[in-house]
Phi, psi and omega in degrees: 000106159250348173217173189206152185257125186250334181183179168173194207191158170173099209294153171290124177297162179143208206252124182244089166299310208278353195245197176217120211334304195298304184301352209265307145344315192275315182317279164331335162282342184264323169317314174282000179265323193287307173331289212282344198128314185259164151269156131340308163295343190268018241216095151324308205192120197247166180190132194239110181295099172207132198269326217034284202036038162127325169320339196199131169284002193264089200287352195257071222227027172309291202264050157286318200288001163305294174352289158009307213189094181317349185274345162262041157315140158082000182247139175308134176221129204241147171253144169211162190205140163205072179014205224311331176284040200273295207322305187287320185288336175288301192306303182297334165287343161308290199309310181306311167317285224271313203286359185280308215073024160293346210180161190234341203220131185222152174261157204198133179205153180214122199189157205176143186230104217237292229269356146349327203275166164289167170332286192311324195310284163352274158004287196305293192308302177306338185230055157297328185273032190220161191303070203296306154014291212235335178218043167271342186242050181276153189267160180081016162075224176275357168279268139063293193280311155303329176305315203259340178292319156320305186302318200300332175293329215292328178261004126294346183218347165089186190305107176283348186270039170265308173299307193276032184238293196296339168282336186288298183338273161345274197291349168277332170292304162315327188273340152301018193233350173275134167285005200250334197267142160324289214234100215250038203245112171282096122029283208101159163289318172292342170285294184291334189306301216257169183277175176174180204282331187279331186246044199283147119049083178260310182212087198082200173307347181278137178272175168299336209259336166282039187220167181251171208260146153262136196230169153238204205114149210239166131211184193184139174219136193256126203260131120248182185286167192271014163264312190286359159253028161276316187286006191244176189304322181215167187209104184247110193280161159279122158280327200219159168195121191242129146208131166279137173239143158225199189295125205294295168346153170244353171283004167269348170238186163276078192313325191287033178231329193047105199229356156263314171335315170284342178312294209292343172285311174305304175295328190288305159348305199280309191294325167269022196015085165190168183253183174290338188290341196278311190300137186271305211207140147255194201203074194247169187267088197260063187292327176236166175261351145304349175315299180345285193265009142273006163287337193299329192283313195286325150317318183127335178298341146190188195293171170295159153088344183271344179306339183296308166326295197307311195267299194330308196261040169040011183317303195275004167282167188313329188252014188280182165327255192262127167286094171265136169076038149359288167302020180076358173095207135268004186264323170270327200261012160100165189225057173288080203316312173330293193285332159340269204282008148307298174315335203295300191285310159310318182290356212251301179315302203307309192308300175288330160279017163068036152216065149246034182023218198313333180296341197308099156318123177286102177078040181299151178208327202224105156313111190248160202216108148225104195247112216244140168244158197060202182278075172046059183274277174292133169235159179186085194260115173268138159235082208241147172234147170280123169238008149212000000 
């Protein structure tokens, strides 16, 4: 344990016309300060999570969060990116400061301006996190890119949709309950199931109800060392926090294993010494509802090719074994890239400190985080405890 979540912030994600990439950033930054406790002065190090590729013309977007407060003038300030999983590497670049011992206090801020963009654009831009060579000129952008990866399971493993129905289901049922999610609608199973005009076809096999939102939206979570955050109002620890990268190409892996994902569950496993049975809820990256349910295989919860069991039997609902995506995902509670795996985090601290109002995991004590960036590329596995 070297670092603690100390405080945080987290504007609702959806479509914000009226504001501007720089306010929802300055907001979440003052907020989470406020949170936490602190000024401005005490702020080591800031690290700003933003993937762009085109979302904002403004590329230079370290020291917006200056902004924030004229008093962190002058303070390091770093952008950091690993496509959809910039949050969590901004997160993970916080840690790394305070474990160098540069710092006793790091600001962590995550954020994205999306839906500004036209459609086509959008398309285009997500899928700057895929190989281009080989999948630039796939159609339907990065669902597309997922679109083949469902097929490439369905035809090793036969028809899923019954399973990417009952995960849209979930997550859609969960996500009424977030204040913070885009998308605040119970579905149904029948509704994500059958294709209709509202729910049609995108890419392979995936409907509109597989696919996660495009969004905008900010959070921001305040880092300290676990003595100075003993000494604060609350300390929500890293027991364990990993990232595996692996080839970007997908023609260099077994795209249906995801197989950094597992890397990366495994070392954070060992480094916290605990299992899945140990863990109260996760947090995954359910950008497609095939994601899912091949995190589900990639974690351990069940065999390759088994996942569909794990959701069919409810294992993963609010009252199942383990409750994934409480907070509705990204498939309800939007995919604002920058800012994910930040949200990742905050939401996951709401838990363990027991405010997570209607959302609430019952008796959360131990937090699984998994956030990927690209075709399970970028990995990033979080393992958090409340230690005050």
């Amino acid at each position: 344990m070297t670092a603690c979540i100390v405080g945080w912030a987290h504007l609702p994600f959806g479509k914000h016309s009226e504001t501007t990439l720089e306010a929802m950033i300055t907001q979440v930054a003052r907020e989470a300060l406020d949170h936490a406790g602190i000024g401005p002065n005490d702020v080591d190090e800031i690290v700003l999570g933003h993937f762009n590729a085109g979302f904002s013309a403004q590329d230079f977007t370290a020291s917006l969060v200056l902004q924030a407060d004229d008093r962190l003038r002058f303070t390091p300030a770093t952008r950091v990116e690993n496509a959809c999983a910039t949050g969590s590497a901004a997160v993970r670049q916080g840690i790394r400061a305070i474990e160098s011992g540069a710092g006793r206090i790091v600001l962590v801020v995550g954020a994205e301006q999306m839906t500004a963009t036209p459609g086509p654009e959008i398309g285009k831009n997500l899928l700057k996190a895929s190989y281009l060579p080989e999948d630039g000129d796939t159609p339907a952008g990065f669902a597309g890119v997922f679109g083949k990866i469902a097929q490439g399971y369905f035809q090793r493993f036969g028809d899923q949709s019954d399973a990417l129905a009952t995960i849209a289901a979930k997550n859609h049922k969960n996500g009424v309950a977030n204040p913070y999610a885009q998308m605040r609608k119970d579905f149904g199973y029948e509704f994500c199931r059958n294709e209709s005009d509202k729910n049609p076809f995108v890419a392979g096999p995936l409907k509109r109800t597989d696919c996660s939102l495009v969004s905008d939206g900010a959070a921001a979570i305040v880092l300290a060392d676990v003595e100075t955050a003993l000494a604060m109002k609350r300390a929500i620890a890293f027991r364990a926090n990993t990232h595996v990268q692996d080839f970007l190409p997908m023609s260099k892996r077994d795209i249906v294993l995801f197989e950094g994902c597992t890397e990366a569950w495994n070392q954070a496993m060992a480094t916290a010494r605990v299992t899945l049975d140990d863990l109260s809820f996760v947090e995954t990256h359910d950008c497609f509802t095939i994601a899912e349910l091949i995190e589900y295989e990639a974690m351990g919860l069940a065999k390759p090719g088994e996942g569909a069991k794990v959701a069919l039997e409810g294992q993963t609902q609010m009252d199942g074994r383990l409750p994934v995506n409480p907070s509705g995902g990204l498939k309800a509670k939007g995919h604002p890239i920058g800012a994910t795996g930040v949200s990742m985090h905050a939401l996951t601290s709401m838990q363990l400190m027991g405010e997570a109002g209607d959302f609430q995991v019952r008796g959360a004590k131990l937090g699984g985080i998994f956030n990927m960036g690209g075709a399970a590329v970028a990995n990033y596995v979080s393992i958090m405890e409340r230690i005050k």
